[in-house]
C-alpha positions in Angstrom: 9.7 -18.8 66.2 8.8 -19.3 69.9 5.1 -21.4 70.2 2.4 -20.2 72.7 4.3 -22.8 75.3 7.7 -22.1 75.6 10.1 -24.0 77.6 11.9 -22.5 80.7 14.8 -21.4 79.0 12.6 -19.3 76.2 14.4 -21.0 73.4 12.6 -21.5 70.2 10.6 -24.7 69.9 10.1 -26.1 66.5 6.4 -27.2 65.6 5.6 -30.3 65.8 5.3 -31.6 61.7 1.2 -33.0 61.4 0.8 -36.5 60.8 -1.1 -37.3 58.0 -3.7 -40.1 57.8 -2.6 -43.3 56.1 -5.9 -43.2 54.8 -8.0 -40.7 51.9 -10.9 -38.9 54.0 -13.3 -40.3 52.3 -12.5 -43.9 53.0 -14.6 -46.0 55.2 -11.7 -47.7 57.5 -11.3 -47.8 61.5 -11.0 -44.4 61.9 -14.5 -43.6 60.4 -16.8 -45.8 62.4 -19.7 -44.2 63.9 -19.8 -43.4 67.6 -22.4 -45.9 68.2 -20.9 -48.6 67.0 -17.7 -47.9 69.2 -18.4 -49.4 72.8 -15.7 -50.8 75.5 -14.6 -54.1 74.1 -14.2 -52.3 70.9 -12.1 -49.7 71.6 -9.9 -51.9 73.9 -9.4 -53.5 70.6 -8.7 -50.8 68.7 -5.9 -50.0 71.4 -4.4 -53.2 71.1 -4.7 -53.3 67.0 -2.9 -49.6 67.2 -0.4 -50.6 69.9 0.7 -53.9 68.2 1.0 -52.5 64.7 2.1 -48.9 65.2 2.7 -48.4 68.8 0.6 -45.3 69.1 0.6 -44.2 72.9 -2.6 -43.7 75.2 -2.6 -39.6 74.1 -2.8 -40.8 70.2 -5.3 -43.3 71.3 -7.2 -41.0 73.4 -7.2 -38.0 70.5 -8.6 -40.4 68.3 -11.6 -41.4 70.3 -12.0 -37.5 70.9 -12.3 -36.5 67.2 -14.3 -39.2 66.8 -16.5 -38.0 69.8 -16.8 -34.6 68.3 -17.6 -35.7 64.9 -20.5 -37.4 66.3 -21.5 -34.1 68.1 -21.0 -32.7 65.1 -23.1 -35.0 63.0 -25.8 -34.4 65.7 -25.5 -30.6 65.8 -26.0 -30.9 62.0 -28.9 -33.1 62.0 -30.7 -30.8 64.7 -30.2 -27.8 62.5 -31.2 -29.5 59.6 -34.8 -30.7 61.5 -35.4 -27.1 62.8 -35.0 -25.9 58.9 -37.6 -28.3 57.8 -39.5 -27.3 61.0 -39.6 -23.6 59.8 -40.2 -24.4 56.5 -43.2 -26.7 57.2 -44.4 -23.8 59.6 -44.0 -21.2 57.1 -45.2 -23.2 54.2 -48.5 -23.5 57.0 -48.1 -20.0 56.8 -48.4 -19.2 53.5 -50.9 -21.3 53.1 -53.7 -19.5 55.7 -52.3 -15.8 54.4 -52.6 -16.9 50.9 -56.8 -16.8 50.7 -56.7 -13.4 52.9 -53.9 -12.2 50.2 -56.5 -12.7 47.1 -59.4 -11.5 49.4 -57.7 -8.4 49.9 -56.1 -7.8 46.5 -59.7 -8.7 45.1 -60.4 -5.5 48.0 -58.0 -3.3 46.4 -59.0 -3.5 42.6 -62.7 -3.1 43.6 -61.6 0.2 45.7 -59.1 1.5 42.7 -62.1 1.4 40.7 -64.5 3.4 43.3 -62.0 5.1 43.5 -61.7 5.7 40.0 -65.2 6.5 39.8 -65.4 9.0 42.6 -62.4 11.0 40.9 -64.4 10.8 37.4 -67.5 12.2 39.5 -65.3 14.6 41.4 -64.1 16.0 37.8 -67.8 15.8 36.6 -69.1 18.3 39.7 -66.1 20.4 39.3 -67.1 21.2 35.5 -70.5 21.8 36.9 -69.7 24.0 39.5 -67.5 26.3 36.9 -70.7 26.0 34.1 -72.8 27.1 36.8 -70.6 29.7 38.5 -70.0 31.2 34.8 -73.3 31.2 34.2 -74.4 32.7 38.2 -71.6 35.3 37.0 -73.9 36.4 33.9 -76.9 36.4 35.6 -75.3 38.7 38.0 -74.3 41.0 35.5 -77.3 40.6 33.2 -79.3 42.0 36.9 -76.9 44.6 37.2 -77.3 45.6 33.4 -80.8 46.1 34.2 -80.7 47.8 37.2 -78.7 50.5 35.5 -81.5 50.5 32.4 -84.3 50.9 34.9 -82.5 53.8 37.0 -81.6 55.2 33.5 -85.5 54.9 33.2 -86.4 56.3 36.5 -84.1 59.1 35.7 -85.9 59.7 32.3 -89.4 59.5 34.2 -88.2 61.9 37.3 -87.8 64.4 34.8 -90.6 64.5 32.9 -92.4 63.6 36.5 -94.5 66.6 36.0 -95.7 65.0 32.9 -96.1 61.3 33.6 -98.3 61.5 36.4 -100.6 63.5 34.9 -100.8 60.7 32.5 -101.4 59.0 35.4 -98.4 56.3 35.1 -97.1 53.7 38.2 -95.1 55.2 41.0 -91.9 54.2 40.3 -91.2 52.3 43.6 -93.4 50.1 42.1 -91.8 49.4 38.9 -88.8 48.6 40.5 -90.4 45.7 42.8 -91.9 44.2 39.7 -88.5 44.3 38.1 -86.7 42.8 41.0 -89.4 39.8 40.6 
């Protein structure tokens, strides 16, 4: 298995096995000291501590320092994220708050137009019956004045010939009969 860094030759480099922490993760030792505790003097300390008792060399001591550096940035990055989430809430709870009175105005809006609305369809309905009663019943009038147009021609037709007789009874000219049936 060759390793992104090879050496010269291109023989195959073993990894490296991990070292494991001496201590559980969730333990509060040396390693898990906040950054703002660790100043100068205390990680010159720390240096001497880890190169009495272990003999770590400057890289260890220097990865160390760097995790602990990014865990910080880390922690920060985290609480920053955390404050704009309250931040947003807070706005939009804000939010919520103003919208919430225009929401009920405006719902209140809607049920009193659903039932003008309502109305207006009822009265639409109402007019449309009208209209049909009253175009039924312009539809029999229409008919009933046809009817007696026919009777009274029938009757004209009648009086035309027996003319000769009728007016020397002395009866109406029939143009006049037909205005006052017309009226």
């Amino acid at each position: 298995m060759l390793t992104r860094r090879s050496r010269g030759r291109g023989k195959p480099r073993r990894p490296r096995p991990r070292r494991r922490s001496a201590t559980p993760r969730g333990s509060r030792g040396a390693r898990a000291m906040p950054m703002h505790a660790c100043d100068d003097s205390l990680i010159n300390v720390l240096v001497i501590k880890l190169d009495s008792t272990h003999g770590p060399t400057e890289l260890c001591v220097s990865r160390i320092l760097a995790n602990r550096q990014s865990a910080q940035r880390s922690r920060v990055r985290k609480l920053q994220y955390i404050s704009e989430l309250e931040r947003c809430v807070t706005t939009l709870q804000n939010e919520v708050s103003v919208l919430s009175p225009r929401v009920a105005f405006l719902d209140q809006q809607r049920t009193i137009l659903t039932v003008g609305n309502s109305h207006l369809k009822q009265r639409i309905a109402a007019l449309a019956q009208d209209k049909l009663f009253k175009d039924a019943h312009q539809e029999a009038l229409k008919e009933e004045i046809e009817r007696l147009r026919q009777v009274y021609q029938q009757q004209n037709l009648r009086m035309s010939s027996g003319a000769g007789a009728a007016s020397d009874h002395g009866g109406p000219p029939p143009v006049r009969a037909e205005k006052e049936l017309m009226s």
